[in-house]
C-alpha angles and dihedrals in degrees: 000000000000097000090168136015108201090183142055120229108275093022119143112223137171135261108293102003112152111250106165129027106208116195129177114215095205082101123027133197125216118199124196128171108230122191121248090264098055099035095050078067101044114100130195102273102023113147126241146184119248121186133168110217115233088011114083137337085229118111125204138212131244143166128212100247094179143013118203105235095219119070114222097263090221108049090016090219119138120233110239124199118209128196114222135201116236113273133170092220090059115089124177108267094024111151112232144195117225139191135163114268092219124051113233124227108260127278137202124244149168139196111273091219078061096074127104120195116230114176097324094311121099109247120172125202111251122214108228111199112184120183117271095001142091113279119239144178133258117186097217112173122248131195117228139208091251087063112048109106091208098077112078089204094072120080115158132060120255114272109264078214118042109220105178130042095230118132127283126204103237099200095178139357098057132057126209116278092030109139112232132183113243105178132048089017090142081064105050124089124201116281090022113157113243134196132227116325118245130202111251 
């Protein structure tokens, strides 16, 4: 089927212009855009859940088939491609809601705008609050998920400046429930007094 026309009747194009875009709908694609958090733990053939709103009850099925290697350096999200099974309710150009058939075990993450660069190695500043005493911070350094060579998924080093608030997989150096500071980290020194904490 004709999924796309790039030119007008009469036109004059080049050698070897596009004029038509053709698509068969036996087997259909679905693409979504997943943040660095949840796409450091996607894997090639994960299930996942695919559903049209107002259309059908009915889920489908789906499984991620590739994962594009380079993150979008603006919204540092990952393009996924799902394979879909054939639906009547699936049209090209449908757009779709998404979510992973299996829940994950939990990871660990922090906000990106959190990090602070030492010496080339992620750190964030820890709030300490002893009883009976004024609270203060203490910069400890993390590892994080961009920057664990076992994942073949990842291939760039983390930013030295973050530039997004989007998740980041935290895999040793803090332990859930930790405060952390997550604005003004570039004034604060080590040992520095903080006030109450407040949720982000």
């Amino acid at each position: 089927m004709i999924s796309d026309v790039y030119e007008d009747t009469g036109a004059i194009v080049a050698p070897g212009a596009p004029v038509l875009k053709i698509s068969a709908d036996s087997e259909l694609e679905a693409m979504i855009d997943l943040p660095g958090a949840s796409s450091a733990t996607a894997k090639v053939g994960d299930a996942y859940e695919v559903w049209v709103d107002g259309m059908t009850a009915e889920t489908l099925t789906a499984e991620i088939r590739v994962i594009e290697p380079v993150a979008d350096p603006v919204t540092r999200t990952r393009r996924i491609r799902l394979t879909l099974a054939h639906s009547d309710d699936l049209r090209i150009g449908t757009l779709i809601r998404a979510r992973p058939a299996v829940t994950r075990a939990p990871v660990l993450t922090v906000p990106e705008q959190a990090i602070v660069m030492r010496d080339a190695v992620p750190h964030v500043w820890v709030v300490s609050r002893p009883e009976a005493a004024e609270a203060f911070v203490s910069l400890r350094a993390i590892r994080t998920g961009e920057s664990t060579v076992a994942d073949p998924l990842i291939t760039e080093p983390f930013p030295a400046e973050p530039v997004t608030n989007q998740p980041v997989i935290v895999t040793s150096g803090l332990e859930a429930g930790e405060e952390i500071v997550t604005r003004g980290i570039h004034s604060l020194a080590e040992g520095q007094p903080v006030g109450r904490s407040v949720a982000p």
